[in-house]
C-alpha positions in Angstrom: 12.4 0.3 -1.6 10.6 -2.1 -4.1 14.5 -3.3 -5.5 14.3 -1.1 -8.9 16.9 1.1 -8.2 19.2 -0.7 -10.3 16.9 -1.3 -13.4 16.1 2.6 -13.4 19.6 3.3 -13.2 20.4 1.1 -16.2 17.8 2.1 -18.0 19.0 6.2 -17.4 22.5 5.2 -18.0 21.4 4.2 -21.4 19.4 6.4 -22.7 20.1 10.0 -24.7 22.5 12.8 -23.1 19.8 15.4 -24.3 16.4 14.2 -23.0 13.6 15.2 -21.5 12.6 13.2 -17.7 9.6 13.7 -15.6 9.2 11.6 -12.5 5.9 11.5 -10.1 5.8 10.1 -6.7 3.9 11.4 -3.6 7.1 11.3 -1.6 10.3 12.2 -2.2 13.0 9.5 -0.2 16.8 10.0 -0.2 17.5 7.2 -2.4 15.1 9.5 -5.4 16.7 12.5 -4.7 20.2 10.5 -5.5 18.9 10.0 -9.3 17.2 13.4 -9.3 21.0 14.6 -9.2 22.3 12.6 -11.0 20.4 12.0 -14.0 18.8 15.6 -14.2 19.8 19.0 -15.3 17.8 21.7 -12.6 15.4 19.9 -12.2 11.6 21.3 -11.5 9.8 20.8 -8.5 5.6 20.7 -9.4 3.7 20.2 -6.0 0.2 19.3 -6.6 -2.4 19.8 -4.5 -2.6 16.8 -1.7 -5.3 13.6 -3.0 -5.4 12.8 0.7 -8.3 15.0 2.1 -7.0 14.8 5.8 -10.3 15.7 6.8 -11.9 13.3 4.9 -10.1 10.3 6.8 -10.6 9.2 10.2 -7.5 7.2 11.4 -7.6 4.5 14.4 -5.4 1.9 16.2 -6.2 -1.0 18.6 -4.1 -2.0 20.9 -4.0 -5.5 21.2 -1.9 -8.8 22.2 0.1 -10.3 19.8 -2.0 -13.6 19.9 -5.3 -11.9 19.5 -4.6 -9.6 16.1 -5.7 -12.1 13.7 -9.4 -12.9 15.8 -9.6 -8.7 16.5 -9.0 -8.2 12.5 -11.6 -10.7 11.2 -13.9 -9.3 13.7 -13.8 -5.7 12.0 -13.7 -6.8 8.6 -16.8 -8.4 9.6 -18.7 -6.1 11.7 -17.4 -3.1 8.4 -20.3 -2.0 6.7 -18.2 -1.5 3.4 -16.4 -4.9 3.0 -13.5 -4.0 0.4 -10.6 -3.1 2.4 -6.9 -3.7 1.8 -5.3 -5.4 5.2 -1.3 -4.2 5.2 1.2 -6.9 6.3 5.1 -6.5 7.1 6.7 -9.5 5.1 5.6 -11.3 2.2 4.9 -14.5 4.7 2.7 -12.4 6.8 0.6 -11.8 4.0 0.5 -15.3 2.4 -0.4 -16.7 6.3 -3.3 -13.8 7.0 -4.7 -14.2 3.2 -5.0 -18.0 3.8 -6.6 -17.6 7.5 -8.7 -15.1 6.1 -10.2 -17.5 3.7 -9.9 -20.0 6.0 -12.2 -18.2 8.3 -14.8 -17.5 5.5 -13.5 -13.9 4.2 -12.5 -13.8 1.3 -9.2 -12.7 0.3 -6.7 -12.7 -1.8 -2.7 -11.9 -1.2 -0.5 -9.7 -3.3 3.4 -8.8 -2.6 7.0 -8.8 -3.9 7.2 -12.3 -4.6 4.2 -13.0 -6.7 4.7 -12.8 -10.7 3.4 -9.9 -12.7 0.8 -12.0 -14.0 -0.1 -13.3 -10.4 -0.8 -10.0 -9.0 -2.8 -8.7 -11.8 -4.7 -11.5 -11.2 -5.2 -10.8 -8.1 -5.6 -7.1 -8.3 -8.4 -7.8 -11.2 -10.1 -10.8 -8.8 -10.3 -7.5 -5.9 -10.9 -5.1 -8.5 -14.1 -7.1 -9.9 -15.2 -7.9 -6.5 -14.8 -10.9 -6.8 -12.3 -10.7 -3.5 -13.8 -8.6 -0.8 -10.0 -8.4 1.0 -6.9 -7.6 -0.9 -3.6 -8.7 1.7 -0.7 -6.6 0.8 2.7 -6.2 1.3 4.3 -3.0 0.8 4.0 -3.1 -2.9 0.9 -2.3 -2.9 1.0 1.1 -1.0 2.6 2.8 -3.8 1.2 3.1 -7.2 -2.0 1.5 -6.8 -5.4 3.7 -7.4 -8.5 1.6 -6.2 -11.5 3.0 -6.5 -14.3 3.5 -4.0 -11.4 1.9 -1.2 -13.0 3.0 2.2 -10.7 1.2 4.5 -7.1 0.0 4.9 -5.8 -2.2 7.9 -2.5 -2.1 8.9 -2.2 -5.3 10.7 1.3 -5.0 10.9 2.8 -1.5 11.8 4.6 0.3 9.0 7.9 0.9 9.8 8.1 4.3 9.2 6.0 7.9 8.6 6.4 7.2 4.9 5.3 4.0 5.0 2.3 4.7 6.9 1.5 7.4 4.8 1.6 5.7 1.6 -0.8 3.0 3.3 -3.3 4.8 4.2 -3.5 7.1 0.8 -4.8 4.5 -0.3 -8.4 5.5 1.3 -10.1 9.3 1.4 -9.0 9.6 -2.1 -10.7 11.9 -4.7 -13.0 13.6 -2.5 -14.6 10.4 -1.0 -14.1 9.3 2.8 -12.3 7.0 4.2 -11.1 4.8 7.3 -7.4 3.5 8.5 -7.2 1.1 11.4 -3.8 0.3 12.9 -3.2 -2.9 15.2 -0.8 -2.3 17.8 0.8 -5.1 20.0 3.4 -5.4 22.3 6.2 -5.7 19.7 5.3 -2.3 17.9 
């Protein structure tokens, strides 16, 4: 989803017949199954135990008019007693226009996505991790892969797409045995 496929695929293609390969992810999509096939000899399955204490996290949506999201999300990042929180977006504009309002509005913020460099986004991510930023804006690209300590609340101000999506969203809350909060806005294009 995040455009790698190629790079992994070059990378396997040049690399030793006899190897060994071990790949992690919380999900397994069509388009990882492909390499799995491909690029592995019987493969083995390890299922750990889920991070994601379901019990642990308490998951709510708004619904809510197009034209009154933005003024409904600064009002519960406001009113949240733990003010870190990562705010999910659907396009890499949505974030860059939500970080700036946010900021703009006295929160601060900081955006991370797809089009940032490498050394952008760990500047952000160290800026949020420091807590120096109380809101990180994310695209996509920042539901998978990312372990944040202590995160008790994720926002999806845009609706994920999909189940997966959502999912790898909102893992990134009730992680490790800690609670943990996921808000979803809903308007009428959702």
């Amino acid at each position: 989803d995040m455009g790698f496929i190629k790079d992994v695929e070059f990378i396997l293609k040049n690399t030793p017949k006899q190897r060994q390969t071990l790949m992690f992810s919380a999900t397994l999509p069509k388009a990882i199954e492909h390499i799995l096939h491909r690029h592995m000899h019987n493969p083995q399955f390890v299922k750990a135990k889920e991070y994601v204490d379901k019990g642990l996290l308490k998951q709510y949506y708004f619904v809510v008019s197009g034209h009154q999201r933005f003024g409904l999300l600064c009002k519960l990042l406001r009113e949240e007693k733990a003010p870190y929180a990562i705010v999910f977006c659907g396009t890499r504009r949505a974030v860059d226009s939500v970080a700036f309002n946010l900021n703009k509005n006295g929160i601060s913020a900081g955006a991370i996505q797809g089009g940032l460099t490498q050394n952008m986004r760990k500047n952000v991510m160290s800026s949020f991790n420091e807590k120096e930023t109380n809101i990180l804006v994310a695209s996509d690209i920042a539901a998978r892969g990312l372990d944040i300590k202590m995160l008790k609340h994720v926002y999806n101000y845009d609706t994920p797409k999909n189940a997966e999506e959502y999912t790898h969203r909102i893992g990134r809350t009730a992680r490790a045995g800690e609670e943990g909060v996921a808000m979803t806005l809903v308007s009428e294009k959702d």
